[in-house]
N, C-alpha and C positions, 0 to 999 in steps of 0.2 A: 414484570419487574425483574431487573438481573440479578442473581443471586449471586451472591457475595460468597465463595468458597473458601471459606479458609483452611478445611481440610479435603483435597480433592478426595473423589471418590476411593475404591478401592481399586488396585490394577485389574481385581479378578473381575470388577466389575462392567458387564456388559453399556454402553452408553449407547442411546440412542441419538442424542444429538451431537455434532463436530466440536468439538471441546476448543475454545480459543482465551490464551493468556493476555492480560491487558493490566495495564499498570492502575492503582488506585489515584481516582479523581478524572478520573475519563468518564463522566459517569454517561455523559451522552452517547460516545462512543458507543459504552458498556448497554445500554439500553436498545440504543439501532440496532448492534446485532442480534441482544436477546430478543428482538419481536423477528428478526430475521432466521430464528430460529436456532442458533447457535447458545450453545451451553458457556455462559463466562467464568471464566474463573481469574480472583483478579486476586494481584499481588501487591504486598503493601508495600514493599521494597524491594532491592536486586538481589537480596542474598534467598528471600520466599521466591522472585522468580526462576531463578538457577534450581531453587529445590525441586520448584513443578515441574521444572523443563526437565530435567534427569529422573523423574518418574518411572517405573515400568513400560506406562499406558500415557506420555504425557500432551499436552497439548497439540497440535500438529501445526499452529502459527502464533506467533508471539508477537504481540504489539507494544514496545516499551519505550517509556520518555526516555531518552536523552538522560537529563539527571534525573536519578531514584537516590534514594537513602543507601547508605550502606557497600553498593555497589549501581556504577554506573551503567547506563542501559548497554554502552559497547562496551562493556568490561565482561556485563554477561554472555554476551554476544563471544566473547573471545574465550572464555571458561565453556563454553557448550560448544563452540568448535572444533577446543583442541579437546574433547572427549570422544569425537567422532559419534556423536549418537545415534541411533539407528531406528526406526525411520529419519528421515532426513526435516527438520522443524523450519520452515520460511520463518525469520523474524522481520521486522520492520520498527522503526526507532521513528519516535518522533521527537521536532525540537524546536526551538523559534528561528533557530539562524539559519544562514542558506549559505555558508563559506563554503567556496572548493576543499579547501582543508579539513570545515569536518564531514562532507560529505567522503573524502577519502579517506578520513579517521574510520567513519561508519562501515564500510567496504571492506578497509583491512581488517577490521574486526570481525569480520565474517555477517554483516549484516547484507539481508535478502535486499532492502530499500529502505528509504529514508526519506520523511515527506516535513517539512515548514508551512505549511497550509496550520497547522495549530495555532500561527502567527495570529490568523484571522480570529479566531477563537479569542486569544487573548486580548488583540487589541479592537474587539468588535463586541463579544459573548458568541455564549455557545451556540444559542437562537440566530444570531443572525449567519454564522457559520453554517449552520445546518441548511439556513435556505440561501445560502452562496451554495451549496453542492447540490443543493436540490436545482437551481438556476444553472451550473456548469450543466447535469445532467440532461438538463430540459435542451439544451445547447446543442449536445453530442445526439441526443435524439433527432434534433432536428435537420442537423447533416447530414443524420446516416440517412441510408437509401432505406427501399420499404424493407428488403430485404437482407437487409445486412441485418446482425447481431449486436446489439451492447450491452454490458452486464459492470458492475461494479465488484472487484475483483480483494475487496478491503481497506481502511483507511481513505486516500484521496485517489484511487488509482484506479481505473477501469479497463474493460478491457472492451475490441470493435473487431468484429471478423468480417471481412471483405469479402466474400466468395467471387470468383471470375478474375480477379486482377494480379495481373503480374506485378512487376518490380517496380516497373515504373507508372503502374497504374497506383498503386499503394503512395507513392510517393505522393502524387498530385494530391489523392480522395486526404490523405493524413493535411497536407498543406493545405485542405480546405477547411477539414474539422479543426486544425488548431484555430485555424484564423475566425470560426464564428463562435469562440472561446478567449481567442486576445486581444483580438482589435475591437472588442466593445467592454468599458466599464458595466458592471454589476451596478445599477444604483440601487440602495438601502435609505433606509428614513434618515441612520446612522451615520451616512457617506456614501460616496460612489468608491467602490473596492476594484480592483483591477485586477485581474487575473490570470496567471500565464498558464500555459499547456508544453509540456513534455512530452516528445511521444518518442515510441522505439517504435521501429515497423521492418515487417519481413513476408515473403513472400516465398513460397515454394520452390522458385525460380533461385533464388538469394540464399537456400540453404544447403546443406550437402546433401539432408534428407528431408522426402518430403512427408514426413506424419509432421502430429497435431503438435504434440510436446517436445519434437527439436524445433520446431517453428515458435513455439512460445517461449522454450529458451533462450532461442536468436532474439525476438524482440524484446524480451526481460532483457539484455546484454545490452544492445543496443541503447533501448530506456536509458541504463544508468551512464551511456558516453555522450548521452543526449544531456542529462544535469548535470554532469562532470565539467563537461564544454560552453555551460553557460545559461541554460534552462531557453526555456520558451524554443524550442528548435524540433526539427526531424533528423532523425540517425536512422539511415536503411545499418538491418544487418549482414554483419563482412559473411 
């Protein structure tokens, strides 16, 4: 069961599990990660999120609705950017709409990503949400090769490691994986749900350096000119 924090730990305190912020009434969310082993701690509104995130010891990813009470999720997002906190905290905003506008409201705010897949959730339930992601996954498994990588990276977003392929090999394998992800409806008892795929992709070839983490920040980059530009697409990184 997740545990509801309402006052986080002490800073002095040593934690063993990865501490993640989440807004109240996610509670499925709040549950997947805590069997995932992740310590939650959830906030009832933006002004208790701002308070955890500026912590000593504070959460190191934040996952906040769109509208919260009191203060808006990218309003937090803009009061913990402009403090420069240190380590450095991924957030991610979720919300029903999918405008180009507030996906670049969410960005100038300093938000990490920004996912509308909650749509499903609300205009489906949370059950039938969870086995639409259980179903994308089973999708992206099934693409990948035996030896490639996939892992689920938070929220709706995963992540696929290609070992061997260049630039343009990345390109093809990604346009294969979206398409056995777009081009087929999800049926549900509920509906047939339709579901698009975003990807960023990069390739050691495509970056200036080649370790693991300028490679995931090319792709993270990429990702977001992939939604920016209309969703369902590939963006190689510049």
């Amino acid at each position: 069961m997740t545990r509801q924090d309402q006052h986080p730990p002490h800073p002095d305190t040593e934690t063993v599990s990865p501490r993640i912020l989440v807004s109240a009434g996610e509670r499925l969310l709040q549950d997947t990660l805590a069997r995932w082993g992740y310590e939650i701690v959830v906030a009832s509104d933006g002004h208790q999120a701002l308070r955890y995130l500026r912590e000593k010891n504070p959460p190191k990813l934040a996952i906040l609705n769109w509208e919260m009470e009191r203060l808006r999720g990218p309003e937090v997002c803009q009061f913990l950017r402009e403090g420069e906190i240190e380590p450095y905290i991924y957030i991610i905003l979720l919300t029903n709409e999918s405008r180009k506008d507030e996906l670049l409201e969410a960005l100038d705010h300093g938000a990490d990503d920004y996912f509308h897949f909650k749509q499903v959730n609300d205009d489906y339930g949370h059950l039938v949400g969870d086995a639409v992601l259980r179903e994308v996954a089973a999708r992206l498994k099934g693409a990948a090769r035996s030896y490639d990588t996939l892992g689920r990276c938070g929220g709706e977003e995963f992540l696929i490691i290609l070992p061997g392929c260049d630039a343009a090999t990345v390109l093809n394998r990604a346009e294969e994986i979206r398409a056995s992800v777009s081009n087929e409806i999800i049926p549900m008892p509920e509906g047939n749900i339709q579901v698009t795929l975003s990807m960023g992709a990069s390739a050691t070839s495509a970056t200036a350096q080649g370790d693991s983490i300028s490679i995931l920040k090319a792709a993270d980059a990429a990702l977001y000119r992939a939604k920016s530009q209309g969703r369902d697409r590939i963006e190689l990184a510049k």
